[in-house]
C-alpha positions in Angstrom: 0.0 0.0 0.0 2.4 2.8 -1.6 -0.3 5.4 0.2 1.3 4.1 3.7 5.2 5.8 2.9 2.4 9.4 3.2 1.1 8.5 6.8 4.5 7.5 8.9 2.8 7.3 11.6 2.2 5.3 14.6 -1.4 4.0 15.7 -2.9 4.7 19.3 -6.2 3.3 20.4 -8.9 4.5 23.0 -11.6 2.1 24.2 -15.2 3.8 23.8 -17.6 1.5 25.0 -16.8 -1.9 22.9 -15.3 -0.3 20.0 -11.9 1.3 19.3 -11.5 5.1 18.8 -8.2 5.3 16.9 -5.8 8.3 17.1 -2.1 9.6 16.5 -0.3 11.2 19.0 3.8 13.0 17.4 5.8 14.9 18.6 6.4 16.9 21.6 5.4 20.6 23.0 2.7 22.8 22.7 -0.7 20.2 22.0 -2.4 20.8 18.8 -5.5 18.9 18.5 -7.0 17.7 14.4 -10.2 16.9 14.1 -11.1 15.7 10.4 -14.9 16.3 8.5 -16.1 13.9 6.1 -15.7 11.7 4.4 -12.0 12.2 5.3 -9.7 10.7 8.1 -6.6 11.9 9.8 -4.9 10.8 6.6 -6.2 14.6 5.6 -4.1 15.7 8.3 -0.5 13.9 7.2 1.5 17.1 5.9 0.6 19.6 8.6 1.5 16.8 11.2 5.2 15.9 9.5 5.4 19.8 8.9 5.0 20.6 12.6 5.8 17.9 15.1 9.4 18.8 15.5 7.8 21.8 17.7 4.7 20.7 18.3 2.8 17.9 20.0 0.1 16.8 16.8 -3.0 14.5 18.2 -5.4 13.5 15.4 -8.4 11.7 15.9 -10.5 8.9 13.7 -13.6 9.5 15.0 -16.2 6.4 15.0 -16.7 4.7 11.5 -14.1 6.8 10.6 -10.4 6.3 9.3 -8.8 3.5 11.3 -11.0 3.4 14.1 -14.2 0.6 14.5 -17.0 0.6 12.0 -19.9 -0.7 14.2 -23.0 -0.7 11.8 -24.9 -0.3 15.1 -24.0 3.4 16.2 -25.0 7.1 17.7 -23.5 8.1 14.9 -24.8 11.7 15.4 -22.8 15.2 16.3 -23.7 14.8 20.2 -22.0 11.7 20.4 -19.0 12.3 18.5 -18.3 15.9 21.0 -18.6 13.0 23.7 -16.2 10.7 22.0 -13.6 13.6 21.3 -14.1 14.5 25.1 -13.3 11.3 26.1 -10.5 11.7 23.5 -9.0 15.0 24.8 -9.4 14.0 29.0 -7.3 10.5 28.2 -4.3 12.6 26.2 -5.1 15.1 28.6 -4.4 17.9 26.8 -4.2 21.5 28.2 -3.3 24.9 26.7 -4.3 23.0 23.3 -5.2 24.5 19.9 -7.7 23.1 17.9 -7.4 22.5 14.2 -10.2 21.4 12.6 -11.7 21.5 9.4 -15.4 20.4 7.7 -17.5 18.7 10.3 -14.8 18.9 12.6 -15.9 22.2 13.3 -18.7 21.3 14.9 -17.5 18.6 16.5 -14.8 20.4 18.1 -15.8 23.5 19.2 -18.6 21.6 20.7 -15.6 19.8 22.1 -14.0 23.3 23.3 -17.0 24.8 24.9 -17.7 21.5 27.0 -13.5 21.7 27.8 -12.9 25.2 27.9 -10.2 25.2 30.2 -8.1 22.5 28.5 -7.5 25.2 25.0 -6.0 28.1 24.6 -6.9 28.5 20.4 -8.4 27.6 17.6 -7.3 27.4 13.9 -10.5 26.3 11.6 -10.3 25.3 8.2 -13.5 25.9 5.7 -16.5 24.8 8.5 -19.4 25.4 10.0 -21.0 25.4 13.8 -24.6 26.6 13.1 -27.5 25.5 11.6 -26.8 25.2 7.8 -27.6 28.6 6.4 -27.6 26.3 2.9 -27.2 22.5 1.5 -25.7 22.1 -1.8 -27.8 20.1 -4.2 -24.5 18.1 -4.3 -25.4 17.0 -0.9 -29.1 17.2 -0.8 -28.9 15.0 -3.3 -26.9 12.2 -1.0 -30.0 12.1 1.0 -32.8 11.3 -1.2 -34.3 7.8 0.2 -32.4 4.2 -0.8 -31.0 6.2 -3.6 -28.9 8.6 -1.5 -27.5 5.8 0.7 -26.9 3.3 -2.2 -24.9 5.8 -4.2 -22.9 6.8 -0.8 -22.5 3.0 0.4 -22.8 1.3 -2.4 -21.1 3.1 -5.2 -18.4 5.3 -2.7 -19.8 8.3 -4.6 -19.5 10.6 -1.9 -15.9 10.4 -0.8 -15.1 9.7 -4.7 -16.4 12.6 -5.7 -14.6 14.8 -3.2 -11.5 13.9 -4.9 -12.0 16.2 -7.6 -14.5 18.6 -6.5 -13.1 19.3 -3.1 -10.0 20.1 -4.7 -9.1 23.2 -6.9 -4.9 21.7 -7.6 -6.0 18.5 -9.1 -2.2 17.9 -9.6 -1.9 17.2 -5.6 -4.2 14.4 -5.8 -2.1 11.9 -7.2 -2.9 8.3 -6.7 -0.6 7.5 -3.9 -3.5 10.4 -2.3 -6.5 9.8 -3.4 -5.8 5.5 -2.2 -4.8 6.9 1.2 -8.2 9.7 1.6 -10.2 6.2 0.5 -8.5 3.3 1.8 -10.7 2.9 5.3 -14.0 3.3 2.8 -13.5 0.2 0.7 -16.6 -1.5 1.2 -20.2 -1.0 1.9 -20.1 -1.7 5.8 -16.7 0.6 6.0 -18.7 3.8 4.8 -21.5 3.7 7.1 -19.9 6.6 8.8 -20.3 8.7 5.6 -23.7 7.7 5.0 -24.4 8.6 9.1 -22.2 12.2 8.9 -24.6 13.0 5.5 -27.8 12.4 7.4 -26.8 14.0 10.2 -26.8 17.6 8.3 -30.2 18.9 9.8 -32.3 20.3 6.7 -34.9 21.7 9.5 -35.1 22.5 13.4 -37.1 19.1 13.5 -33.9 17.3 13.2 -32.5 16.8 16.7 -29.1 17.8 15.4 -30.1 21.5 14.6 -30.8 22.3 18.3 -26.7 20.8 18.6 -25.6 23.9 15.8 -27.8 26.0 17.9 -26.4 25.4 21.2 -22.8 25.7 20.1 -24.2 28.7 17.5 -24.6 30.4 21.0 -21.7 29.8 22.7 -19.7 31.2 20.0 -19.1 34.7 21.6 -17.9 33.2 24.4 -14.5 32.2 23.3 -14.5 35.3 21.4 -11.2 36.6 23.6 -9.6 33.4 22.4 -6.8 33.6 19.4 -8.7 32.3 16.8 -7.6 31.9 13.1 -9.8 31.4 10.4 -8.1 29.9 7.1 -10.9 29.6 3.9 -10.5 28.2 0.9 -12.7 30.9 -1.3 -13.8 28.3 -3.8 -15.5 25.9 -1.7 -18.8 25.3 -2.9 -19.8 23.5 0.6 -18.6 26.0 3.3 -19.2 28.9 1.2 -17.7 32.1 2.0 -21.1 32.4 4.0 -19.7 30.3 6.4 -16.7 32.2 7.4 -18.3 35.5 7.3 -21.3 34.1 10.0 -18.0 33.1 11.9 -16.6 36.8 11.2 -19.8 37.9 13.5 -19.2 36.4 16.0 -16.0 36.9 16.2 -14.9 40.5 14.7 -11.3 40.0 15.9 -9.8 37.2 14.4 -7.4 36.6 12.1 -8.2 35.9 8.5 -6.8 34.5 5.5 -8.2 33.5 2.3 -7.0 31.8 0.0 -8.2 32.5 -3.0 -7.1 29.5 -5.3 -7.8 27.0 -2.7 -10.9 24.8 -2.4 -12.8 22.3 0.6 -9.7 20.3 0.9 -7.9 23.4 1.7 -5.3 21.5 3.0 -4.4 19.6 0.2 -4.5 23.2 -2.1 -1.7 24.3 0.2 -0.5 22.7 2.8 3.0 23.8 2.1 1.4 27.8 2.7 -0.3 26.4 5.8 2.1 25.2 7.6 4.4 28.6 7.4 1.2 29.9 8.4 0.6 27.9 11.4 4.2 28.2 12.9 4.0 32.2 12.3 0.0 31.9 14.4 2.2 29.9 17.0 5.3 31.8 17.6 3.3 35.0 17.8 
C-alpha cells in the first residue's frame, strides 16, 4: 500500500464503549489537537503533522466509522456523540493549553468539544466549517439524501468520498494516486462507509432534526470564546462551506485573524498545505 510511505505514523487506540477510537499522538510541545470532517480521516491531516511535530505535540483523531477506528454498523453516529467521544479523547491525552485545528465537520464537532472543555485550549485554527444550523445545503449533498437512492450511491457506489476527490480540490495535480488510495482506503466496502452515509444524514435540513438544536447550542456559545486567538483559514472556492460560512463566523468573532485563499478549495489542506504550515508556525510563535 504505496499510500502508507504518506502517513508515517504510529497507531494509538482508545476504548469507547466496545469499539476502538483510533488516534495519532507525534511529537512533543505545545498540543495541537485535528479533528477531520467527512468523508476524510486523519490521513487529511499527514502534511501539517510531519510539517509541525518537530515543535509541536500533533493528536489527530479517527472519529467512529471513521479512518482506522471501528466501524460498528450499530452506532449514535450523530454530532452529540461524537463531542462526547472527542471528550473522552481530549481527558485520556489530557491535553491543556491546546489548539484546535479542525476542518469540515470537525468544526462542529470540536468546538462543541471546546466549549464543554474550555479550560483545557487556549486557540483555535479552523479550516473551511461550519457550527450553526446550515444557512444552505448544496444540491450536491441534498442529493446524498434522497431515500435508498442517496444511501446506495454513498455505500454502495463510494460516490460521496469519490467525488470529493475532484471537487473538493481546486490543484487536481496534488491528488495523485498514492493520495487519493490513502483519503479512500478505510471506505473500501459497503459496511466501512456507514460513517459517511451517518455524517450526510446528520446535516439537519430543518429544526425538527434533533441535530439542529446541537448547531444552535454551540451557535450560541460562540461569543464566548471570542477573547480566544482564533484563526480562520478559507479556501474561497469551496462550494460547501461557502464564503457564507466564514463570514457568519466573522460575526461572531470581529477580531480574528483571517486569511483566504483564493485558489484554494474544501480540501484546503491539500490546495496548500505547504502555505499552511508557514502559516501555522508564524499563528504559534506570535
Amino acid at each position: 500500500m504505496p499510500w502508507r510511505n504518506l502517513y508515517p505514523f504510529r497507531s494509538h487506540y482508545l476504548p469507547i464503549g466496545p469499539h476502538r477510537l483510533h488516534y495519532l499522538d507525534e511529537g512533543h510541545g505545545q498540543p495541537l489537537l485535528f479533528v477531520h470532517g467527512n468523508p476524510t480521516w486523519s490521513f487529511y491531516w499527514r502534511n501539517l503533522i510531519l510539517g509541525l511535530r518537530d515543535d509541536y505535540r500533533c493528536v489527530a483523531v479517527d472519529h467512529i466509522g471513521c479512518g482506522l477506528s471501528d466501524k460498528p454498523q450499530k452506532y449514535n453516529y450523530t454530532l452529540a456523540r461524537r463531542i462526547d467521544d472527542l471528550c473522552q479523547l481530549v481527558e485520556h491525552v489530557d491535553l491543556s493549553d491546546a489548539t484546535l485545528v479542525a476542518h469540515d465537520w470537525g468544526g462542529a464537532i470540536g468546538l462543541g468539544t471546546v466549549l464543554r472543555l474550555r479550560e483545557r485550549f487556549k486557540r483555535i485554527v479552523l479550516f473551511n466549517t461550519g457550527a450553526f444550523p446550515p444557512p444552505f445545503v448544496p444540491w450536491r449533498i441534498a442529493a446524498c439524501r434522497t431515500p435508498l437512492c442517496g444511501t446506495l450511491a454513498v455505500r454502495g457506489l463510494n460516490a460521496f468520498a469519490r467525488a470529493a476527490l475532484t471537487m473538493a480540490v481546486e490543484k487536481p495535480e496534488r491528488m495523485t494516486a498514492d493520495v487519493r488510495a490513502g483519503l479512500l482506503a478505510p471506505y473500501d466496502n459497503w459496511a466501512n462507509r456507514v460513517a459517511i452515509d451517518h455524517f450526510v444524514r446528520d446535516i439537519p435540513f430543518s429544526p425538527r432534526h434533533p441535530t439542529w438544536r446541537v448547531l444552535e447550542q454551540i451557535e450560541a456559545g460562540l461569543e464566548s470564546l471570542a477573547g480566544l486567538p482564533i484563526q480562520l483559514i478559507w479556501g474561497m472556492r469551496d462550494w460547501c462551506f461557502r464564503p457564507e460560512c466564514l463570514e457568519r463566523f466573522r460575526k461572531h468573532w470581529p477580531v480574528a485573524q483571517v486569511q483566504q485563499l483564493e485558489d484554494c478549495g474544501h480540501y484546503v489542506v491539500e490546495d496548500a498545505h505547504e502555505r499552511i504550515v508557514l502559516l501555522l508556525r508564524a499563528v504559534f510563535a506570535g
